[in-house]
N, C-alpha and C positions, 0 to 999 in steps of 0.2 A: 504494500500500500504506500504511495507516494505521500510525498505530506501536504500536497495541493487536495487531493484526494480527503486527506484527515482531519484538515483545517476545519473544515465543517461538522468534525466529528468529536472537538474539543480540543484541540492543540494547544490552543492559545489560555483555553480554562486552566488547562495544566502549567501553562508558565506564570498565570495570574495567581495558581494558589501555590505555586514557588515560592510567588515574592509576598506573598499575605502572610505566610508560615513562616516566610523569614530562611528558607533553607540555605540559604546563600554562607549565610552570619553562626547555622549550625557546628557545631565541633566537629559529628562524624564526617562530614563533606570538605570541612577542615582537614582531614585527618586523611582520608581518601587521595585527596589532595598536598600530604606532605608539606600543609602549609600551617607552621607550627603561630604564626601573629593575625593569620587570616589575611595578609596583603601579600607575598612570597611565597611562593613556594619552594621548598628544596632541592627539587627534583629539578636537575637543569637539562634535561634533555626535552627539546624543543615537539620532539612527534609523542610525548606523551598528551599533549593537551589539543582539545578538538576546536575550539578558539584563538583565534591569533591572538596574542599575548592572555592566555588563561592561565599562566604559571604568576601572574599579577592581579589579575581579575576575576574572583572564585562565582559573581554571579553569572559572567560572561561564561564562564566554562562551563554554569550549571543548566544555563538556556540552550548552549550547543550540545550538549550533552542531549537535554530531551530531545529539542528537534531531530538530532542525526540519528536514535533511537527507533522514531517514524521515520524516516525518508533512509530507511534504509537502501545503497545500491547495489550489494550484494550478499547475499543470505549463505555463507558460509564461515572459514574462523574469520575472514577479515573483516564480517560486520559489526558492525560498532558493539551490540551486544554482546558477540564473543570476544571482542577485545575489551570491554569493562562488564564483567560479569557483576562484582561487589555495588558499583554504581547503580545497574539494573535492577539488582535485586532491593539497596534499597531505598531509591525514587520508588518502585514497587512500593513499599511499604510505606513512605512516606505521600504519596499522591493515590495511591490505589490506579495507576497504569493501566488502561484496559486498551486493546486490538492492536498489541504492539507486531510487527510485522513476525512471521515466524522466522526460524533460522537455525542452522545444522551448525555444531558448535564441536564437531566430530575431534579435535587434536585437544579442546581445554576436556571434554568428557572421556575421552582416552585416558589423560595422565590421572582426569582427579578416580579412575577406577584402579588406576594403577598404585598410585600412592593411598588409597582409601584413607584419608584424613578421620582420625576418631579422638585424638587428644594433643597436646602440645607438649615438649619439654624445653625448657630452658637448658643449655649444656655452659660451662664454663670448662675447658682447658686450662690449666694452673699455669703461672707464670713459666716463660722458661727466658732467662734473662742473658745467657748467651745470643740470644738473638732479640737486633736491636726490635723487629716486626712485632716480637710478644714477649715484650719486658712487662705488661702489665695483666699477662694475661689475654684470651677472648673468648666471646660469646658467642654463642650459633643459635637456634632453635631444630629442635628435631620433630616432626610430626610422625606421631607415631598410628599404628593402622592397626586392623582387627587379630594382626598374627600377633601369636607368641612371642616370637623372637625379635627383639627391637635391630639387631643386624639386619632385618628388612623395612626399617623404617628408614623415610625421605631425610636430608637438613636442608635446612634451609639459612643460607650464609652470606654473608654480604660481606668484600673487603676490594682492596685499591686491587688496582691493574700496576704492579710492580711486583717483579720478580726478584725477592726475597734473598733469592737462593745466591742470584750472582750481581746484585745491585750492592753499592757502598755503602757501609750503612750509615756514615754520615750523610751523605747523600740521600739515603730515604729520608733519615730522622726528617732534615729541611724541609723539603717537598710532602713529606705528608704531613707539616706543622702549616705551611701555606697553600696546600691545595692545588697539591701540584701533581696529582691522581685524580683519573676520574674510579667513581663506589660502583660495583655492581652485584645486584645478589643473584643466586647461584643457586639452583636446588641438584642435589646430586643423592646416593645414596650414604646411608651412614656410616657402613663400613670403610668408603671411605677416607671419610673426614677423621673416625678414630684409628686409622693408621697413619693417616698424616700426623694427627696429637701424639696418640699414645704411642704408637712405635717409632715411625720418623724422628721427633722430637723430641721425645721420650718425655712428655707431657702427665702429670695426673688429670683424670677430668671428674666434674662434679654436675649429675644429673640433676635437675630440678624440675619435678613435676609439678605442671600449674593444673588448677582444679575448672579449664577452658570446656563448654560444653561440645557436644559435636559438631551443633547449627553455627555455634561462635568459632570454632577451626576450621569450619566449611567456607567460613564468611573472610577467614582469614588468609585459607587459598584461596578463593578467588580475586582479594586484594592481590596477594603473591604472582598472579598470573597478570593481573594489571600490569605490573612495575616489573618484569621478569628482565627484558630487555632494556628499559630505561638505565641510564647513570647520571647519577649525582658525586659533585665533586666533592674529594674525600681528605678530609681534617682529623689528622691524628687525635686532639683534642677532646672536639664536639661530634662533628657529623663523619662518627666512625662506624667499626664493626659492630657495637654495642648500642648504640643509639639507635640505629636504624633498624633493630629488634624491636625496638620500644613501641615504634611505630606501629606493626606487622600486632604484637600484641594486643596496642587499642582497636585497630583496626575488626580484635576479633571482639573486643567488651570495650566499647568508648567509657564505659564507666569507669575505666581506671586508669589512673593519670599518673603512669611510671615517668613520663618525660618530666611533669611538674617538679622532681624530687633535683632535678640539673637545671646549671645555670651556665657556666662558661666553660666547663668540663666532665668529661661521661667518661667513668674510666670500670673497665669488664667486672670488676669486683662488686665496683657498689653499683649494679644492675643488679645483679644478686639481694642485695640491701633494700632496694629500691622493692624488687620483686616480695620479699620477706617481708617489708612494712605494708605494702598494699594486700597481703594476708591472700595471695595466691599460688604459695609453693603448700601442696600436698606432703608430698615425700622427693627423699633425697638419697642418690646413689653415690655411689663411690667405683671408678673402674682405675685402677696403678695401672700407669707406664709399664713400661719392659723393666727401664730403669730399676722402679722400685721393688719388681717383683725380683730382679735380679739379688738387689741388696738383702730384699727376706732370706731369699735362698745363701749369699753367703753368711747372713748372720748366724741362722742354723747350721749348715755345716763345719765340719772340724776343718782346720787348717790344712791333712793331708786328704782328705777328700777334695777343698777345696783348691789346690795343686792338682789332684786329679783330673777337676772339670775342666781344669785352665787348661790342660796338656790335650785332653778330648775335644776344646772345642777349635783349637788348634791343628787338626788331625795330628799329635802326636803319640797317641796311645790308640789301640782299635778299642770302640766300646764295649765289642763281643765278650772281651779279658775281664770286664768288672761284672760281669753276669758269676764267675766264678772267681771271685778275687774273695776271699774270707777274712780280710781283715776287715770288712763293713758289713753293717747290719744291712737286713732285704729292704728296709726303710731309707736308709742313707744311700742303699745305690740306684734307687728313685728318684731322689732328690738329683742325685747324681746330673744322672742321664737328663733330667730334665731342667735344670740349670744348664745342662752343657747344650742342650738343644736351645736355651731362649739366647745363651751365651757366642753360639756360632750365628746366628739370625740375625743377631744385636751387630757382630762383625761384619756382618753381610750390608746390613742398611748404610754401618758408617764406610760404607768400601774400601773396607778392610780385606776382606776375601772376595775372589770371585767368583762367579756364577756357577763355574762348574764344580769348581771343589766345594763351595757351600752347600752345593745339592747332595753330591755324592756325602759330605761328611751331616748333613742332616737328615738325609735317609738312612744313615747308619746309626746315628745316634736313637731316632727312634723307633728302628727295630729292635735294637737292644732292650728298649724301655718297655716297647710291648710285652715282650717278654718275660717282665717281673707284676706282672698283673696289676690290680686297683692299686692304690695305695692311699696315704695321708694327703689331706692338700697343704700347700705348705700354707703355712699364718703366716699372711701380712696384716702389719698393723696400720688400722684406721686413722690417719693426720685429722686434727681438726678440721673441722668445714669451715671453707673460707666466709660464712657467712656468720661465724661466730669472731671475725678477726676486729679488728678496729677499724673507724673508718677513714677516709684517706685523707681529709684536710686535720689539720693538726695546729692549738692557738697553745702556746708557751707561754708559763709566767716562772719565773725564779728569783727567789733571795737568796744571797749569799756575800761572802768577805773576798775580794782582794787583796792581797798582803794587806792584812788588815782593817779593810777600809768597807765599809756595806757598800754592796754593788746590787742592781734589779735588772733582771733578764724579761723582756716580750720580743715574742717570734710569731710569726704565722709561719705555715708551711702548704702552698696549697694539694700539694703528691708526693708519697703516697704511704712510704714506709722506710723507715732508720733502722739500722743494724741496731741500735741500741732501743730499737722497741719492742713490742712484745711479739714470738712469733706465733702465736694464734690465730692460725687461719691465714700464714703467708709462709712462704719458702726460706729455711731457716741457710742464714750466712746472704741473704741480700738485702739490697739498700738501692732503692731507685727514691731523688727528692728534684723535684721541680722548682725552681723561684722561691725559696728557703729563705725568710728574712728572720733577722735576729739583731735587735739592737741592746743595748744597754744605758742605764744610766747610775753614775757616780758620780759625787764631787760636783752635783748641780753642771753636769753635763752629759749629752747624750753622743755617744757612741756606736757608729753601724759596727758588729761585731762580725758580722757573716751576711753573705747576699750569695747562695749558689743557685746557678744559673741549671747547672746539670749534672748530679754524681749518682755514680752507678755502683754497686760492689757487686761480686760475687763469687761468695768461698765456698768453695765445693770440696768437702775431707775427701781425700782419695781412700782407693781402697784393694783388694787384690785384684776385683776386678775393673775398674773405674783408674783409671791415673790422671783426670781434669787439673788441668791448671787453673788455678785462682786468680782472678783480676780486680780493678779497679781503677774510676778515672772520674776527675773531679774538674769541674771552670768555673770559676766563682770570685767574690771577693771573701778573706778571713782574714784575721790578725794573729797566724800562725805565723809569724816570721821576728826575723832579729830585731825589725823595729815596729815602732806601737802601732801603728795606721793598717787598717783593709787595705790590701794589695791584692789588686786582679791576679790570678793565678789557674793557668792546666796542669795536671799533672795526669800519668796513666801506665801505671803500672801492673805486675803480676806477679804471681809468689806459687806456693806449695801449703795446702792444709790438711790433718787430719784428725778425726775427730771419731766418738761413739754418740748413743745416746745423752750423754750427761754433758756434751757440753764439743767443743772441736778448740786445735790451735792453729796459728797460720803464720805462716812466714814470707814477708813481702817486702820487693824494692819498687819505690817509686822516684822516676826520674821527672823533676817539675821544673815548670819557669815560669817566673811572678815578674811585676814592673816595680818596682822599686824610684831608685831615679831614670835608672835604665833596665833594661835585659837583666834579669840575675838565672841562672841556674844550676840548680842543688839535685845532689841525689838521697831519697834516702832509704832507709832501709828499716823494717818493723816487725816488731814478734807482739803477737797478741793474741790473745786468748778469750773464748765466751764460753760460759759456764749456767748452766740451767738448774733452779734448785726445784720442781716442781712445773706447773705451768704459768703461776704467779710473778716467781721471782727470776730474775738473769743478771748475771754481771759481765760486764767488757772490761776488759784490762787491754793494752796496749803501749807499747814504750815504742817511742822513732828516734831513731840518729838520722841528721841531715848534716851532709857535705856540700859545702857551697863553694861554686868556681873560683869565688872570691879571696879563699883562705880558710874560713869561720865555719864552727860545727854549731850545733844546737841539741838539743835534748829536749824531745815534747813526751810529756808523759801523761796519760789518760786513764782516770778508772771509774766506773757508776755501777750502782747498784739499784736496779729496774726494778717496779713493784707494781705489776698490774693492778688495779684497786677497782676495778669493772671494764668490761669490755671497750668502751670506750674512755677511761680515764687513766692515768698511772701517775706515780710518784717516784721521782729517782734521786737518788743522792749521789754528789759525785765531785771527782776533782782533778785536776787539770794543773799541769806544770810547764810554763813555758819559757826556756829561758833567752832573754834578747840580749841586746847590745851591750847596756849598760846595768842592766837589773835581769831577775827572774820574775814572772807574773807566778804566783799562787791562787788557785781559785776555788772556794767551796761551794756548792750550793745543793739548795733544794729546788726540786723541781716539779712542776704541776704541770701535766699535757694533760691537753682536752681534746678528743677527736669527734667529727663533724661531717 
C-alpha cells in the first residue's frame, strides 16, 4: 500500500497523535535513538537515520520513520520494517498501527530462530593489565537460549576497529582517549569470545545474570539488529565497550537507568556496580582462565610431580611411563597428565610450540589420562567478585607530622585502583591511576604534592610454571626528588617477583627523567614487599636507591599499613622517608579514603 493510497486511511492521525503524546521528547525513542540529551545522537553513522539530519532531530526521525513504515518500496529484509524491527514494534504499541504494508523479514527471522533469545547475561572478563586494550577490564552481554549448555549461547560485543594485537600501545592509549576508532558491535558465538578471554589472554571472567524477561531480550534483539552494522566513534573513556551495553540493556527495560549512574567516565567494573544497584543481577558465575586453573594444579602438586609435568608438556618424558611410574599416587598422576595437557595448550597459544608437535604431544598426553579413569576435580579457589571491590573514584583526607610540623593531605583520584588499596574484587600486585591529584597544606601554605597523569604497575610472582616479568611506569608531577618542588617526571621500569598466598616480594629497577632546571636522569632500583593479614588488612613496605647522572644518590623509603573499614572506605597509617639536598623529609600520617 502506497502512502498516497493510506493518506486517506489515517497517516496523518498517526503523526498528529505522535506529536499530542509527545513521543518525540519520550526516553525509549530517546534510547532507540542513542540519543542520551534528546538533541545528539551517538551513533554517527549517517545510513542509520531515515531523515536527513535525524541523528539531531529525534521528531524529524520519528515522522520518517512512520511514513517510510507505509510507503513501503520493497517488502523484503531491506524494508524499512525489517530494518527497524524495535521501532515497529513499539510505534505498535504506542499509536496502535493498523494496515501496515506486509513484508518477509526472512534473514532478521533466520538469526532470531537461531540464536533463540530467552535471557540476558552480563559477562565481565577481569583485568589483564599487560595489555594496554584491557587494563580495566571489559564487558560483553551474552544472550542466552533454551539449550543447556551456555557454549551455544550468542555475545553480543561492541569494541574499536584496532588491532590490539600489533598496534602501539601508546598509540592506541591516544586514539582511543580522542576518538580516533570508529565502535562497532559484533554478535558472534560465545565460545568464542571465552577463548579469546579465558585462554588467549588468560582472563578470569565473571557471569552476571540479569533477571530480563523474554519479550524485554526479544525487544532487545531487535534493537541489536537495528544498530548491527552502524558505528559510532569510540572513546576509551565514555562511549566504550561498556557503555554501549548500557544502552542494549535499557533498550530491553527503559525503566532502568544504568547510564544515569556515569558522568564523564564508564569504566567495565563499575557497570557491574551500576548493574548491582539497579537490583538486576540474579546470580553470579565464576569460569578461571587456563592461567588460574594452571596455578591450582601446581599448588596441589608436589614439587617432583611438578618437574614431571614441566618435562611432559615439553615432550620430554613419554606420558605412557607415568601410567606405571609408582612413586605417585593414581590421584596425582591425574593431576599429572592433566596439568601437563592444559600446560602444553597454554604453550601452544603463547607460540611456544608448534602445531604439529602440540598435536602429537597433546594427543599423547590424553591418552594416557584416559587411561586412569574418573578422578578428583582439582579445587580452584573462588577470588572475590569484583563487585564486592571498591569503587573506582577515590577522595583522600590525611593528618599527619612533617619533621615535626602538622601537615593535611586532600587528593581526589578519578581511576581506579592503588597497589596500596584493598584487593577485593581487583587483580592483586596492580595499580592502574588516572589524573591522581594530591595536595597539601602546612605552614599556612599549600602545596601540589603529586598530579599523575598515568601509572601502571604490575607484579606478577613467578612461579615453576609462569616466569612473567614484572613492570611499571609512571608520568606525573611528585616531590620525590633531591629538591622540595613537583617535578614533571616518566619513569618505566621492570623487575622479578615472587610470592604465595600470604602476601608476594619484588625486585625492581627503574630508569626515570624528571625536569628539574634541566634534563636530570637517575636510575633506581627497589625491593618491596606486600603482605596480607586477612582480607581487611595489607601492608606495602618498599625501600629505592636512586643514582643520579648528576653524582647524588637518594634513599626513599615507604611503609603503610591498609585497613579496609567497609567496602568502600579504608584507613591507612603510614610513613614515608625522603631524603633531599639539604635535609631528609619524615612523614607520618593517617589516612581516610573514600570511594565513589
Amino acid at each position: 500500500m502506497s502512502i498516497a493510497v493510506f493518506a486517506d486511511a489515517g497517516l496523518e492521525s498517526y503523526l498528529q497523535k505522535a506529536d499530542e503524546q509527545d513521543l518525540d521528547s519520550s526516553r525509549y525513542w530517546h534510547i532507540l535513538l542513542h540519543m542520551p540529551d534528546g538533541q545528539t545522537s551517538e551513533i554517527d553513522d549517517a545510513d542509520f537515520f531515515i531523515a536527513e539530519g535525524g541523528q539531531r532531530d529525534a521528531r524529524s526521525e520519528l515522522h520518517a520513520t512512520i511514513r517510510a513504515l507505509y510507503d513501503e518500496k520493497v517488502f523484503d529484509d531491506n524494508a524499512t520494517a525489517c530494518k527497524y524491527p524495535a521501532r515497529k514494534v513499539w510505534l505498535q504499541q504506542e499509536l496502535g498501527l493498523k494496515g501496515l504494508p506486509k513484508v518477509e523479514c526472512k534473514t532478521f527471522e533466520s538469526l532470531m530462530k537461531r540464536v533463540d533469545p530467552q535471557s540476558v547475561t552480563l559477562v565481565f572478563p577481569f583485568a589483564h593489565v599487560n595489555s594496554p586494550a584491557s587494563m580495566f577490564g571489559h564487558t560483553f552481554l551474552r544472550i542466552d537460549s533454551s539449550y543447556d549448555s551456555k557454549m551455544l549461547s550468542y555475545a553480543i560485543n561492541y569494541a574499536a576497529n584496532a588491532d590490539t594485537s600489533t598496534e602501539n600501545g601508546a598509540i592506541f592509549a591516544i586514539k582511543g582517549l580522542f576518538g580516533g576508532y570508529f565502535g562497532k558491535y559484533s554478535l558472534l558465538p560465545y565460545y568464542e569470545k571465552l577463548k579469546e578471554y579465558r585462554d588467549t589472554e588468560q582472563r578470569d571472567i565473571w557471569e552476571y545474570d540479569l533477571d530480563l524477561t523474554s519479550d524485554e531480550v526479544m525487544q532487545m534483539m531487535r534493537h541489536i539488529w537495528e544498530i548491527r552494522d552502524t558505528y559510532s566513534w569510540y572513546y576509551f573513556f565514555d562511549e566504550n565497550c561498556s557503555y554501549n551495553m548500557l544502552w542494549l540493556i535499557e533498550a530491553a527495560r527503559p525503566s532502568i537507568h544504568l547510564r544515569e549512574y556515569f558522568t564523564y567516565q564508564v569504566i567495565p567494573p563499575e557497570t557491574v556496580h551500576a548493574a548491582e544497584a539497579e537490583g538486576i543481577v540474579q546470580e553470579r558465575h565464576y569460569r578461571p582462565s587456563k592461567y588460574t586453573v594452571l596455578l591450582a594444579y601446581e599448588k596441589t602438586l608436589s614439587q617432583e610431580a611438578t618437574e614431571a609435568t614441566l618435562a611432559m608438556s615439553k615432550g620430554l618424558s613419554d606420558p605412557k611411563e607415568l601410567i606405571t611410574d609408582e612413586q605417585y599416587e593414581q590421584q596425582e598422576k591425574r593431576y599429572i597428565l592433566e596439568a601437563a595437557s592444559e600446560l602444553t595448550e597454554y604453550h601452544y597459544i603463547e607460540g611456544k610450540t608448534d602445531k604439529e608437535a602440540y598435536l602429537q604431544r597433546f594427543h599423547s598426553i590424553l591418552s594416557a589420562r584416559s587411561r586412569l579413569g574418573q578422578g578428583d576435580e582439582i579445587l580452584i579457589d573462588e577470588p572475590e567478585n569484583p563487585d564486592q571491590g571498591h569503587r573506582a573514584v577515590k577522595a583522600t583526607f590525611s593528618l599527619g607530622w612533617r619533621d615535626g610540623r602538622p601537615i593535611q593531605f586532600a587528593g581526589i583520584r578519578p581511576a581506579y585502583h592503588h597497589l596500596e588499596d584493598s584487593d577485593v574484587g581487583f587483580l592483586r600486585g596492580t595499580q592502574i591511576e588516572f589524573l591522581d591529584i594530591l595536595a597539601s597544606y602546612s605552614d599556612e601554605t599549600f602545596q601540589l604534592e603529586e598530579a599523575t597523569i598515568l601509572s601502571i604497575v604490575s607484579i606478577t610472582p613467578r612461579s615453576e610454571f609462569f616466569q612473567p616479568l614484572s613492570w611499571r611506569m609512571k608520568t606525573g608531577w611528585d616531590r620525590n626528588y633531591l629538591n622540595e618542588d613537583a617535578e614533571f617526571t616518566f619513569s618505566a621500569g621492570a623487575g622479578l617477583s615472587w610470592g604465595s598466598d600470604f602476601g608476594y616480594l619484588y625486585l625492581m629497577a627503574d630508569p626515570l627523567f624528571y625536569l628539574e632546571s634541566g634534563l636530570v636522569a637517575a636510575l633506581g632500583g627497589s625491593v618491596g614487599a606486600v603482605l596480607y593479614e586477612g582480607k581487611a588488612f595489607k601492608t606495602n613496605l618498599e625501600a629505592t636507591r636512586r643514582f643520579y647522572a648528576t653524582g647524588e644518590q637518594q634513599w626513599i623509603l615507604n611503609a603503610s599499613q591498609h585497613w579496609r573499614t567497609s567496602s568502600n572506605s579504608a584507613l591507612t597509617l603510614s610513613y614515608d622517608h625522603v631524603e633531599k639536598y639539604v635535609d631528609e623529609w619524615d612523614t607520618l600520617k593517617v589516612t581516610l579514603d573514600y570511594f565513589f
